[in-house]
Structure formats: structure tokens, C-alpha cells
PAZAPA-4460 file (N, C-alpha, C; in steps of 0.05 Angstrom, whole numbers, plus 32768, in hexadecimal, padded with zeros to 4 digits):
% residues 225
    n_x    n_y    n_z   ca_x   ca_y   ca_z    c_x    c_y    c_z   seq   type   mol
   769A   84C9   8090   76A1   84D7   80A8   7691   84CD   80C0     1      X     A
   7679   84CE   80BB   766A   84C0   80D3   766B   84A2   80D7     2      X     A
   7673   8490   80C3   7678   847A   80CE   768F   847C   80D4     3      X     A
   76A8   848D   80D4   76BF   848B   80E2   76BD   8496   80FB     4      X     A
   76AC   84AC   8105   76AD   84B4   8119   769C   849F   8134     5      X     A
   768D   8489   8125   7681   847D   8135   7690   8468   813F     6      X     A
   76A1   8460   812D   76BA   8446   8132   76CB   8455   8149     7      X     A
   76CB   846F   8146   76DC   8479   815A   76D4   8474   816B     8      X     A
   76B8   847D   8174   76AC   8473   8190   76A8   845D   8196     9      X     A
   76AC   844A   8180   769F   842A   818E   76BD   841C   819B    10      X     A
   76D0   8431   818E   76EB   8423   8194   76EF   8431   81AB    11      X     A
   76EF   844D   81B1   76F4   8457   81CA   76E3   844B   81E5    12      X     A
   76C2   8442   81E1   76B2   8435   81F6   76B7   8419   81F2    13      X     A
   76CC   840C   81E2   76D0   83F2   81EA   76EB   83EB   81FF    14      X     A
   76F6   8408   81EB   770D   8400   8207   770A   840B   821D    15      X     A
   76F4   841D   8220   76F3   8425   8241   76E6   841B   8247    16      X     A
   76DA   83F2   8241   76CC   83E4   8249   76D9   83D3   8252    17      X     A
   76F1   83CB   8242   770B   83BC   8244   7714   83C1   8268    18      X     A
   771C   83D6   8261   7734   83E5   8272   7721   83DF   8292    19      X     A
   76FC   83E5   828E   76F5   83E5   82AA   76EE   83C3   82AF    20      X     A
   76E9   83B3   82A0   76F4   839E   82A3   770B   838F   82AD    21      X     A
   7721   8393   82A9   7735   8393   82B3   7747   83A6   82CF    22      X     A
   7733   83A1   82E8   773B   83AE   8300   7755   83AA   830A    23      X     A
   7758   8391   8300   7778   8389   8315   778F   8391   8308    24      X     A
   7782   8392   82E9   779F   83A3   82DC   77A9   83BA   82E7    25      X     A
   778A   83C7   82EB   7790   83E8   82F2   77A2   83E9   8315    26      X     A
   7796   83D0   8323   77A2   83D4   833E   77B9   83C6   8341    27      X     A
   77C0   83B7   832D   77E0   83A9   8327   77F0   83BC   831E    28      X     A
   77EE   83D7   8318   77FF   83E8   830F   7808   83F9   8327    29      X     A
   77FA   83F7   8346   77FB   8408   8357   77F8   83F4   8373    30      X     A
   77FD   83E1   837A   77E8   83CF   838D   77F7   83DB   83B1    31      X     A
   77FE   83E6   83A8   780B   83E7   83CC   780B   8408   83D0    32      X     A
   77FD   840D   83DE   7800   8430   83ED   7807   8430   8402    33      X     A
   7810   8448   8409   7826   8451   841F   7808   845A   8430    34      X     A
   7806   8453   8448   77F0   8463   8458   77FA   8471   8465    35      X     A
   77F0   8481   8471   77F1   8499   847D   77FA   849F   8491    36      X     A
   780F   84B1   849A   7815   84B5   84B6   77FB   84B4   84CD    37      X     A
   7807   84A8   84E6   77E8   84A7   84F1   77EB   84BF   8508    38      X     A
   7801   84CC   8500   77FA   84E9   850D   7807   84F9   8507    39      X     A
   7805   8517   850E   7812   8528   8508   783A   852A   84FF    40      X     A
   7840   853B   84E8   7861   8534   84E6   7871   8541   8505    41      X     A
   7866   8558   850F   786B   855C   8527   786A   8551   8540    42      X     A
   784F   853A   853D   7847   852D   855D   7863   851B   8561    43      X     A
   786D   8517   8559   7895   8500   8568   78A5   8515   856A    44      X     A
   78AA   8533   856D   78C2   8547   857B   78BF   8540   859B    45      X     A
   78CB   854A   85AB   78E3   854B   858D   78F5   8530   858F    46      X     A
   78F0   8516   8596   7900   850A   8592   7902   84FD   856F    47      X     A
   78F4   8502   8562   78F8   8508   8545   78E7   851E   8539    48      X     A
   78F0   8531   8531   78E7   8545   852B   78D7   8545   8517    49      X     A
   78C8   8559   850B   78B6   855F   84F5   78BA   855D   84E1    50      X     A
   78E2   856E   84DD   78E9   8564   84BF   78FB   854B   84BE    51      X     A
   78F8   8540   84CB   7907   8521   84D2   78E7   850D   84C2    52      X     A
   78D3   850A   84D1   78BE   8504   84C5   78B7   8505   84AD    53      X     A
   78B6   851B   84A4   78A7   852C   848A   78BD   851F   8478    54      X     A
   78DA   851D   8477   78EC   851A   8467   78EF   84F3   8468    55      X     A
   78E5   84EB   8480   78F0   84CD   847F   78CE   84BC   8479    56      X     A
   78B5   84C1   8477   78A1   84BC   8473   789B   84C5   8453    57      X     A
   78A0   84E5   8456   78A0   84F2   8437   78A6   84DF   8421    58      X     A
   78C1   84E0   8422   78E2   84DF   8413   78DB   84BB   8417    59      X     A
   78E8   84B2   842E   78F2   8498   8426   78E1   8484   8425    60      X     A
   78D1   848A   843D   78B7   846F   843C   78A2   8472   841B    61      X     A
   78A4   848B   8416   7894   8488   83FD   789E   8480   83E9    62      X     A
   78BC   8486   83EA   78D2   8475   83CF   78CF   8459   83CB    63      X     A
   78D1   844A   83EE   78CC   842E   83EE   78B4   8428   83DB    64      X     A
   789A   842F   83E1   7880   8426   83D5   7888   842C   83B8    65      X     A
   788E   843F   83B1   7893   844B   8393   78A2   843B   838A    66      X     A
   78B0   842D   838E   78C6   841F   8386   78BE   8406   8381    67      X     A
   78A8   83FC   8397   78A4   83E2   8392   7888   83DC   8380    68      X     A
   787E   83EF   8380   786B   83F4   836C   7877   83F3   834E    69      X     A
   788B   83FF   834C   789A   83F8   832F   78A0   83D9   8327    70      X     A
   78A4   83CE   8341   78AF   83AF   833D   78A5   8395   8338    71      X     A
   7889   83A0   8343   7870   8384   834F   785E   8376   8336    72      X     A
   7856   8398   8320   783E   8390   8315   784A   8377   8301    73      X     A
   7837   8368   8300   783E   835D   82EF   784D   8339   82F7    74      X     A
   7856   833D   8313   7859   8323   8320   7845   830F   8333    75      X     A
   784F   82FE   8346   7837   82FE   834B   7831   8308   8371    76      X     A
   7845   831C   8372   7847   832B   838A   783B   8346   8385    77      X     A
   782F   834B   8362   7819   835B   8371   77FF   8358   837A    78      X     A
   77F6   8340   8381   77DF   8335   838B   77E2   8335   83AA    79      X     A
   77FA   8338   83B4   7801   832E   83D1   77FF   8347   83E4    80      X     A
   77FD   8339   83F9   77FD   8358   8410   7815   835B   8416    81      X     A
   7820   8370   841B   782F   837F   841A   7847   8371   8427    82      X     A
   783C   835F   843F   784E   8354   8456   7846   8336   844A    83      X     A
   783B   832A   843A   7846   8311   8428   785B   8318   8418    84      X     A
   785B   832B   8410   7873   8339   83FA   788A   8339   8404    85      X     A
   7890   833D   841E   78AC   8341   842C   78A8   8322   8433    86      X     A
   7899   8313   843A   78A5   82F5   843F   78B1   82EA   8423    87      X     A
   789D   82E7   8417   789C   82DB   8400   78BA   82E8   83E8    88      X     A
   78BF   82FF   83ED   78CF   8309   83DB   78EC   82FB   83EA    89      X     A
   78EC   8300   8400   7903   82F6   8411   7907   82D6   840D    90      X     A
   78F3   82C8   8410   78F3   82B1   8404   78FD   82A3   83E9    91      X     A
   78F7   82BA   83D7   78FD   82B1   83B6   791A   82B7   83B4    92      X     A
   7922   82C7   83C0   793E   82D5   83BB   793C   82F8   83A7    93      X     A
   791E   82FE   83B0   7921   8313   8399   7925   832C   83A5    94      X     A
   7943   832C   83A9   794B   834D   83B6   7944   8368   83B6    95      X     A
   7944   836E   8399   7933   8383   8396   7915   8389   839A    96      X     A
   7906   8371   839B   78F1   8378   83A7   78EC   837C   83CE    97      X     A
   78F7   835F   83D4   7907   8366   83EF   7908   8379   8400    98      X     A
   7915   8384   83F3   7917   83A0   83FD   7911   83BE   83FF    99      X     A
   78FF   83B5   83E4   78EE   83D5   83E6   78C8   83C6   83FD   100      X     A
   78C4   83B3   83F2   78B2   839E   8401   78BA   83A9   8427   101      X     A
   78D6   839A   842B   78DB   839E   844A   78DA   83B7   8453   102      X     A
   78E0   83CA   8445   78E9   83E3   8452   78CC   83F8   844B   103      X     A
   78BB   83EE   8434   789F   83FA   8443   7892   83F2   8452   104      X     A
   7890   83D6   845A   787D   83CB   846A   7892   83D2   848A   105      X     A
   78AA   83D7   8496   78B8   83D8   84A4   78AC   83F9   84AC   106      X     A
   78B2   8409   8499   78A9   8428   849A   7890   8423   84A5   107      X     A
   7875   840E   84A1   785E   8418   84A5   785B   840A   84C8   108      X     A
   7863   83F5   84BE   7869   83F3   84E6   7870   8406   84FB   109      X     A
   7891   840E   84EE   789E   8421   8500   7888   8437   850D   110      X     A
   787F   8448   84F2   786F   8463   84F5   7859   8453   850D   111      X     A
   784B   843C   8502   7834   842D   8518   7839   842A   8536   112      X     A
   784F   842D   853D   7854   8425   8553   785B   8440   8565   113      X     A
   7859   8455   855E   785A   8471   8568   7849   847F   8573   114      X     A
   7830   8472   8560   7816   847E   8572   780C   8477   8586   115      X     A
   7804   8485   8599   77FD   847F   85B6   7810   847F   85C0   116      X     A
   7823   847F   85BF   7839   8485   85CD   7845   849A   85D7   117      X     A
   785C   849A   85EF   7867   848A   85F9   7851   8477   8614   118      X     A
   7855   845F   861C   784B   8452   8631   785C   843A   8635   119      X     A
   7855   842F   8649   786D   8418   8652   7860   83FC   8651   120      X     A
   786B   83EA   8651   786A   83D5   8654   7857   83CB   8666   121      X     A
   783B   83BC   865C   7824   83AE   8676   7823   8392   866F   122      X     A
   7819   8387   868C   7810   836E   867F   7824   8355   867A   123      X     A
   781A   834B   8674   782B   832D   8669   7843   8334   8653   124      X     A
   7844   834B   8648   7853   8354   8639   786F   8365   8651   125      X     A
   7865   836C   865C   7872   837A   867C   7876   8361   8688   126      X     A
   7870   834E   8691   787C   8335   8696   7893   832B   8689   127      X     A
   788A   8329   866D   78A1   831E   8658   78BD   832F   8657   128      X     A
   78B6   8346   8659   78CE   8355   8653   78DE   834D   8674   129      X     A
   78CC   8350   8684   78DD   8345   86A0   78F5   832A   869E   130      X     A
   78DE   831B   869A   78EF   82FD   8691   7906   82F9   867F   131      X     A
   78FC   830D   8669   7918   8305   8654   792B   831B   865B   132      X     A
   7923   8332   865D   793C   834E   865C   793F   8353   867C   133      X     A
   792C   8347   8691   793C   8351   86AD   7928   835F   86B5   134      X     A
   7927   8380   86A4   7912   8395   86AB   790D   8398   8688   135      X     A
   7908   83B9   868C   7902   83CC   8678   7924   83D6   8676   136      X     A
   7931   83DE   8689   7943   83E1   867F   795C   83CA   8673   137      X     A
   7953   83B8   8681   7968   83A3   866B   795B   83A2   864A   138      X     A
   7940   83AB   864B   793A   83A1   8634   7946   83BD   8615   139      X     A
   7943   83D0   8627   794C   83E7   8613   796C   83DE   8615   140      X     A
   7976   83D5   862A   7996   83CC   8629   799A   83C3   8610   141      X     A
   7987   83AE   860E   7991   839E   85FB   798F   839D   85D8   142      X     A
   7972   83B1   85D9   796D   83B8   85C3   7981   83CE   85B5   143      X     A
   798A   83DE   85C4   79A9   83EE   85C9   79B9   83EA   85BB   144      X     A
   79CC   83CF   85C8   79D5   83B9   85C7   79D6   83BB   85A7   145      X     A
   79C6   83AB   85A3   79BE   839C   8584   79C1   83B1   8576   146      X     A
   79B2   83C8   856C   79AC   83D9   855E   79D6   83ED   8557   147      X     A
   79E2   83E2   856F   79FD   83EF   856B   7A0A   83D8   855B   148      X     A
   79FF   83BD   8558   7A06   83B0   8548   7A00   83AF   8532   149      X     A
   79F4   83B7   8523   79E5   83B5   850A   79FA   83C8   84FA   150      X     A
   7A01   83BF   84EB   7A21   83D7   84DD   7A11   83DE   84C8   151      X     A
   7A13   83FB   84CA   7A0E   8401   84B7   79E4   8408   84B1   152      X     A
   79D6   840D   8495   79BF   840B   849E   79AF   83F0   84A7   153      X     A
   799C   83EF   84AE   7994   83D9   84B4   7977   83E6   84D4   154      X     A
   7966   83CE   84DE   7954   83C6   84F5   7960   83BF   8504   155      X     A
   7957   83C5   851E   795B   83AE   8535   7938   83B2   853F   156      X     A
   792A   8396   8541   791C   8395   854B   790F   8379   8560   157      X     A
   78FA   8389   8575   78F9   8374   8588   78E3   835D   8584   158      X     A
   78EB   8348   858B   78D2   8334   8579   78C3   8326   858C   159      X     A
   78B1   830E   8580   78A8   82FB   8599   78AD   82E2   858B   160      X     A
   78C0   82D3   8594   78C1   82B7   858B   78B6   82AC   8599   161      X     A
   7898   82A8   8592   788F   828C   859B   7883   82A1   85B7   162      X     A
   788C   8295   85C8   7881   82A7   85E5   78A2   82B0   85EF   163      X     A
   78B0   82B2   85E0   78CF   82C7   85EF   78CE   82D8   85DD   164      X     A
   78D9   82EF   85EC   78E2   830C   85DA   78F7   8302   85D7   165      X     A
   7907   8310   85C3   7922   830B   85B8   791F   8337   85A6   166      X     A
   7940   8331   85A3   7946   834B   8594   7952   8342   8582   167      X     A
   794B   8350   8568   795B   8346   854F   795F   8361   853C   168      X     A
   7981   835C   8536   7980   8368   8526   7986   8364   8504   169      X     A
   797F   8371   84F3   7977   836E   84DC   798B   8384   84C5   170      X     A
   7997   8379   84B3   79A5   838B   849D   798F   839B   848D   171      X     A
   7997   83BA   8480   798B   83C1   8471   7962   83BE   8470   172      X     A
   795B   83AF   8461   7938   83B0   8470   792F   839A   8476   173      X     A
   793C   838C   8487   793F   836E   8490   7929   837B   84A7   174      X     A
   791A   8363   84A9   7904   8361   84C0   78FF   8348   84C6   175      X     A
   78EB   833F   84DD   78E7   8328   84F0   78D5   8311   84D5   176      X     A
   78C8   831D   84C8   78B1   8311   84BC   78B7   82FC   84AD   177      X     A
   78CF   82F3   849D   78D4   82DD   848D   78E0   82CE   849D   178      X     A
   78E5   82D7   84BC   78F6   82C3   84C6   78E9   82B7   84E0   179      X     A
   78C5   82BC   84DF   78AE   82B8   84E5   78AC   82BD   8503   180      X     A
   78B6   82D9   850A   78BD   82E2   8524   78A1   82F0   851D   181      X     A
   7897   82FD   8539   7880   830F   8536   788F   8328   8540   182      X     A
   7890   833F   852F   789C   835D   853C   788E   8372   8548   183      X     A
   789D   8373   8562   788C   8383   856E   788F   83A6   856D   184      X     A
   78A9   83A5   8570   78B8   83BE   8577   78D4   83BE   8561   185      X     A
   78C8   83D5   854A   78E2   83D6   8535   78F1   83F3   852D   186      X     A
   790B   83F4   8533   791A   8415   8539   7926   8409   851D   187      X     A
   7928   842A   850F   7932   8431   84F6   794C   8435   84FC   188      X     A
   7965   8426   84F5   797F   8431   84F5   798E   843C   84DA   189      X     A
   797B   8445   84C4   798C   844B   84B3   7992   8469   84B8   190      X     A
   7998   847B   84AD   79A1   8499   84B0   7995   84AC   84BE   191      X     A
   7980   849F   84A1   796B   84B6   8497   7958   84B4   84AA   192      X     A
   794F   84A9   84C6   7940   84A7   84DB   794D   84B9   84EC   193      X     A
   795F   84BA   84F5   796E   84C9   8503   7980   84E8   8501   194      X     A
   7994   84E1   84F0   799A   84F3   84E8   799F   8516   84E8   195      X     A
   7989   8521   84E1   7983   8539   84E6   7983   8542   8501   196      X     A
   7974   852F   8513   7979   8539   852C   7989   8532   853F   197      X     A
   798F   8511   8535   79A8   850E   8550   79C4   8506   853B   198      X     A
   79C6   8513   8529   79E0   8515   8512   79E9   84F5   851D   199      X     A
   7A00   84EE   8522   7A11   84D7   8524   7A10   84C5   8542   200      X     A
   79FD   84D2   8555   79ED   84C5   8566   79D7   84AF   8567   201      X     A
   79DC   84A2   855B   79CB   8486   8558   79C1   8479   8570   202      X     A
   79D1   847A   8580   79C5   846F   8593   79B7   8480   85A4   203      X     A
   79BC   8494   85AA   79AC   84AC   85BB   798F   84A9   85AE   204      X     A
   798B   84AB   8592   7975   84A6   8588   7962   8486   8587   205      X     A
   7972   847B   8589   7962   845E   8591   795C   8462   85B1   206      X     A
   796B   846B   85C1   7960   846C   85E3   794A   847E   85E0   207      X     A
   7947   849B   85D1   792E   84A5   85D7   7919   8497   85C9   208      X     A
   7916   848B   85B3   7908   847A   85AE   78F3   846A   85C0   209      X     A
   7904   845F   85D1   78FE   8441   85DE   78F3   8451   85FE   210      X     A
   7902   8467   8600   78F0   8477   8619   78E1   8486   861D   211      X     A
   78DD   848C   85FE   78D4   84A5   85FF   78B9   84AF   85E1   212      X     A
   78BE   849B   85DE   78A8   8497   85B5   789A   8475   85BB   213      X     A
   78A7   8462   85C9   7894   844C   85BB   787F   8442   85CC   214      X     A
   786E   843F   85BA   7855   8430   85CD   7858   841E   85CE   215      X     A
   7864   8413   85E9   785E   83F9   85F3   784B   83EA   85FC   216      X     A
   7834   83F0   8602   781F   83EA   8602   780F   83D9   85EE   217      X     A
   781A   83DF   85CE   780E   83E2   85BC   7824   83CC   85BA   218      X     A
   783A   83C4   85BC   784D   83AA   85B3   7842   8398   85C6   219      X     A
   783F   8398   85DF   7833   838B   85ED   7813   8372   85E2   220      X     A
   780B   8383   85D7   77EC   8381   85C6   77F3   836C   85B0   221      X     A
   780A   8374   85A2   780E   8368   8589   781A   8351   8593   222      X     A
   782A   8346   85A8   7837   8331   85B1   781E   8321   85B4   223      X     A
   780E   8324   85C2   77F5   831B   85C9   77DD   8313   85AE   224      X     A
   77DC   831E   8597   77CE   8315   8586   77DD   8300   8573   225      X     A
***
């Protein structure tokens, strides 16, 4: 009995010697977290409300990560950051990763680009938008524009090629990044962003967006780094 009960323990403290040995297994089973809203579900009313947030941050942005957490361990995209994953998956042809990859790293932008906001356009970035869109208002024109083109779900977002803005839009969780645009400014057109509060108004909801939620300031910054 006592030499069996000691085998027990030499076998139970070998594998929990094993197991702490082995860190990357443990973080290959989980490697990508959803971070955190960077403000209140209330602070965007009301041009997106509380349970608009709570339900599209809750619910879908956490499905994405959950989802791609099921897909990764074990390849060699779970070593990668999050936004090598959306190039690189886009690159291989591997759809299903693709897309749970695009559409969390797309969710963590979107939410990023809310805070500090609303403010307008300064700077060389306020220049640029002059040059390519006219003003501010050609530039929401056009982002408009695009976003009524996108059938169905899908992005439209504004990029910097090189030193020109351009607007692009994107199917399902298509983004600028594999197609080595830098994104500045990215609106959610699938439902479940909108929805609840502007039902079948899509576009009413992309104009308050763009006048009324995004920091431009803060796209300005990112054109620049």
C-alpha cells in the first residue's frame, strides 16, 4: 500500500512537472484574447446604444476569438499575432481561419477607434482628406458611397496607400491588411452593428458614425506612424 501510494505521487509530481514545462502547450490551447472594451457599453448612445454594444462586443466579437481559438492550436498560426493571422491566413487560402482571424482583429480596431471621440480631422491628415475627398464632406460622401455598395455583410474602410487615402470596401471580414493598405477608419456593415437601433437604415447609421462617434484625430495619428 505504501509503495503504491508513493508511485501515485511520483506520477502525479511528474506530470505536474511535465505540464509546467510545457508553457506553450498550455497557451496554444487559448493564444488570442478578446480585450476589453475601452469604455463604457453606454459611452456611444445614443448613436449606438448600450444593448447594441453589450450584444455586438458580448455575443459576436467574442464568438470570433472563440472560434478561432478552436482552429489555431496546433498550427503554426498559433504562434502568430493576431494581425499576422489575418495576413497570413488570407494568403494560404485558409477561409475558415480568415475569417474568424479578420473579424476579431476588425472588431478590435472598430471598438479602438471610438475612444476620444467624436473630433475632426487636423493636420496633414486634414490636408489629405482635402486633396483626395475635396473636404470632410466629400469624404463621408464617399465612404457613404462605398459602404451602400458592399451587398450584403461586409466593411467599408478608409485607408492610406502609400501617402493617398483611398476607400475600400471589403466582403464579409475582408480588411485593408493583406492587401498591404494601412486602415485607418473601419465601419461595421453587417446587421448586428446596427440593427437594433437604426433597423434597415444602414446608412443613417454609417453618417452618425462618421459625424458623430469617430475619432479623427486618432486616424490622422495612425496615417502618420
Amino acid at each position: 500500500m505504501i509503495a503504491t501510494r508513493r508511485s501515485v505521487l511520483l506520477l502525479a509530481a511528474g506530470t505536474a512537472a511535465a505540464t509546467l514545462a510545457r508553457p506553450s502547450i498550455l497557451r496554444a490551447a487559448k493564444p488570442f484574447e478578446q480585450p476589453p472594451l475601452p469604455f463604457d457599453e453606454n459611452a456611444l448612445a445614443p448613436q449606438i446604444s448600450a444593448r447594441t454594444v453589450g450584444l455586438h462586443y458580448g455575443k459576436h466579437h467574442k464568438a470570433y476569438f472563440d472560434k478561432l481559438n478552436q482552429l489555431v492550436p496546433g498550427t503554426p498560426y498559433a504562434d502568430m499575432t493576431l494581425e499576422k493571422v489575418v495576413v497570413a491566413a488570407k494568403k494560404d487560402g485558409e477561409d475558415k481561419v480568415f475569417n474568424q482571424a479578420g473579424q476579431a482583429w476588425n472588431h478590435v480596431f472598430y471598438w479602438q477607434q471610438f475612444k476620444g471621440g467624436p473630433t475632426k480631422p487636423t493636420g496633414a491628415f486634414a490636408d489629405a482628406v482635402k486633396r483626395d475627398f475635396g473636404d470632410e464632406k466629400g469624404l463621408f460622401k464617399a465612404i457613404a458611397k462605398e459602404s451602400d455598395a458592399v451587398f450584403g455583410t461586409g466593411w467599408v474602410w478608409l485607408v492610406a496607400d502609400n501617402d493617398k487615402l483611398a476607400v475600400k470596401g471589403y466582403q464579409d471580414a475582408g480588411n485593408p491588411l493583406p492587401d498591404g493598405l494601412k486602415p485607418l477608419v473601419g465601419i461595421d456593415l453587417w446587421e448586428h452593428a446596427y440593427y437594433l437601433d437604426y433597423e434597415n437604415r444602414k446608412g443613417e447609421h454609417v453618417g452618425a458614425l462618421l459625424s458623430e462617434r469617430i475619432n479623427w484625430q486618432a486616424a490622422g495619428e495612425r496615417m502618420s506612424t
